[in-house]
N, C-alpha and C positions, 0 to 999 in steps of 0.2 A: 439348378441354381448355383451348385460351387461353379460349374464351367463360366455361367456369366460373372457372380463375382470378380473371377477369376481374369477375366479378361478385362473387368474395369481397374481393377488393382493394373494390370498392365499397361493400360492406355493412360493412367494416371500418373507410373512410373514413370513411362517416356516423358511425359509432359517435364515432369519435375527433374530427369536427368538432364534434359534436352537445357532447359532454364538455368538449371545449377551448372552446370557445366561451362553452359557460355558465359553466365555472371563471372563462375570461377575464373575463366580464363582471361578474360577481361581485367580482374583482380589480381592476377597472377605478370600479366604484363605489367602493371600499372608499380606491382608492389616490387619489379625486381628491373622497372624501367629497359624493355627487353620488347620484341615484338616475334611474331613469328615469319619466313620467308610468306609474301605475299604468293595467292594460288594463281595460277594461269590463267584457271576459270571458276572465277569464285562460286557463279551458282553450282556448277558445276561436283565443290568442294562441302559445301552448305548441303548440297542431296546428299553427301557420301554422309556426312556428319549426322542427321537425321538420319538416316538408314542403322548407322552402328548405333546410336541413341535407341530405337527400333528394336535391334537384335540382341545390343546388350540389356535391354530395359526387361527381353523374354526370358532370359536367364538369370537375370537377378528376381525376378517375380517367381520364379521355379523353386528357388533357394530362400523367399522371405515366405512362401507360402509350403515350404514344407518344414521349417520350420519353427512352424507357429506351434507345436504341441512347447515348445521351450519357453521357458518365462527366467528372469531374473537379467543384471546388470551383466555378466559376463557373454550372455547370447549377444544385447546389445556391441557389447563394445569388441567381441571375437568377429563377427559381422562386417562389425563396420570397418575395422583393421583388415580382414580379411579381402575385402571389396580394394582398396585401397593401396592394400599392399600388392596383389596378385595384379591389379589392371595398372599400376600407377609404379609401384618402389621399386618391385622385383626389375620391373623392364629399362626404369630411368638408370635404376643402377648398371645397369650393361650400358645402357647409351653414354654413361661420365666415361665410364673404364675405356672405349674406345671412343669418348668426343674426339679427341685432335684429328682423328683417324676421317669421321663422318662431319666435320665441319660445325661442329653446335659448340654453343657457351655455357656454359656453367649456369650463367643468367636465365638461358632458353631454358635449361633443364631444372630450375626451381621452381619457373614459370609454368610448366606442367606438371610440377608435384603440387604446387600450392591450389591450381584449378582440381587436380584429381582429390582432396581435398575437401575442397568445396564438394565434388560432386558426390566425394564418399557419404560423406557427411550428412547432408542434406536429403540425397536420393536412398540411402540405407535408414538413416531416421524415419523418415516416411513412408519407408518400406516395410519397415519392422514395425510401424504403428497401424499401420493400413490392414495391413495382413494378419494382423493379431485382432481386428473387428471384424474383417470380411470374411475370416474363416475361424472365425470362433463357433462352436458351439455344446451346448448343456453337457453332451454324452461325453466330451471331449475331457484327458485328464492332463493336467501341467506340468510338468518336470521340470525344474530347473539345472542349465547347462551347468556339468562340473567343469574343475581343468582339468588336463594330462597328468598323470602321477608322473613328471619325469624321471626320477630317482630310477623307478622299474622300467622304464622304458629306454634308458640310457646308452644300455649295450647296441640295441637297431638301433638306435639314433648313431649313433658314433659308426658305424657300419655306412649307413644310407650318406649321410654329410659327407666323411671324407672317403670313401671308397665309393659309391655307387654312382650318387649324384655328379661327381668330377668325370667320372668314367663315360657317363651316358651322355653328358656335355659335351666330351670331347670326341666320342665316337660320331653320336649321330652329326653334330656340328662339322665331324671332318668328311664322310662319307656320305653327307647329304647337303649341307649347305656349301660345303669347301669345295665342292666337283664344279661349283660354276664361277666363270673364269670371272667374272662382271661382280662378285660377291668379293673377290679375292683382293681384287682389285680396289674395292669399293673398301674395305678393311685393315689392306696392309700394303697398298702402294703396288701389290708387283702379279702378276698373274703366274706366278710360279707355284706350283704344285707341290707340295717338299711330301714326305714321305711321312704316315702316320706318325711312326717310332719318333722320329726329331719334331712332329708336333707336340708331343706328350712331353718328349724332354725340354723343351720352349714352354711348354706351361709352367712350369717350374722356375722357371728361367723369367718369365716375364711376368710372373705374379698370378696370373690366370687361372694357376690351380687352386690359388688360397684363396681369391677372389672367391673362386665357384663355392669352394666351402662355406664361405658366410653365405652365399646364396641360398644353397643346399639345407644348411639351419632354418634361415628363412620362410622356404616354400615349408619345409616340416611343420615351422612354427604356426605359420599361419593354416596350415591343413587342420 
């Protein structure tokens, strides 16, 4: 019975990300008078969208249905910041830092936070209310989500933010997205190669390290 549960909570989720998502974006152009590069081939674009709707809908149903042992206003609203933040803020914020570079407007990029949004919102709402019926029962005991004591967590915070998270940005970023010349190109104008050492010193240099640090809080934050 959970397995079926299980899988209506999912087909209900797509439904509901699928709707929310495109109201949202719809809303998100309308509200920032903005549109997106029209697709090549729109059915084409429309199956890919349905698909990630599809995949992302399995994985958010993994996460609303495990947990459901959590009860109070904080599960809610870590949830839904979390959905939000990780699919939507984390990534848009990299896409502003290099817009000029990748051709979008400030517009384009409010236009997919305000849809993301919508679809946090609505699709985690009913995620967390769906899954807290479908997988309720009697034997089952409730806990309510605490926060983080930061105070004691402070010292690996301050470790992870500015030393780790900048470090694994700019390693795997140079040693694995940096080796292809169409990436380089697509980022910084020039398919020149430079050398790790004077990438790291250029982080520094052009913001990118302190950038990654608010990053680095962020993903912490919302983990």
């Amino acid at each position: 019975m959970n397995a079926v549960r299980f899988f209506l909570l999912w087909v209900v989720i797509t439904i509901v990300m699928t709707v929310s998502w495109g109201f949202g974006s719809v809303a998100g152009n309308a509200l920032t008078n903005s549109a997106p590069p029209e697709p090549d081939d729109a059915g084409a674009a429309g199956g890919a969208f349905v698909l990630v709707c599809v995949f992302n809908s399995l994985l958010l149903s993994i996460l609303f249905w495990k947990s459901a042992l959590y009860s109070g206003w904080v599960k809610w609203l870590s949830l839904i910041a979390y959905i939000f933040g990780i699919q939507f803020l984390l990534t848009q914020m990299e896409t502003f830092f290099f817009a000029d570079s990748i051709s979008i407007s400030p517009r384009q990029i409010a236009s997919i936070l305000i849809a993301g949004a919508f679809m946090s919102v609505i699709t985690g709402g009913a995620g967390l209310w769906l899954s807290g019926i479908m997988s309720r029962r009697k034997d089952k005991e409730f806990v309510s989500l605490q926060i983080l004591d930061w105070k004691r967590a402070l010292p690996t915070v301050s470790i992870l933010v500015f030393v780790v998270y900048p470090f694994l940005y700019m390693f795997f970023g140079y040693f694995v997205a940096w080796q292809y010349e169409s990436l380089r190109i697509f980022y910084s104008g020039s398919p020149e190669l430079r050398p790790f050492s004077s990438q790291v010193f250029d982080s520094f240099a052009n913001g990118i390290y302190f950038f990654q640090i608010l990053r680095g809080f962020l993903w912490l934050a919302l983990y």
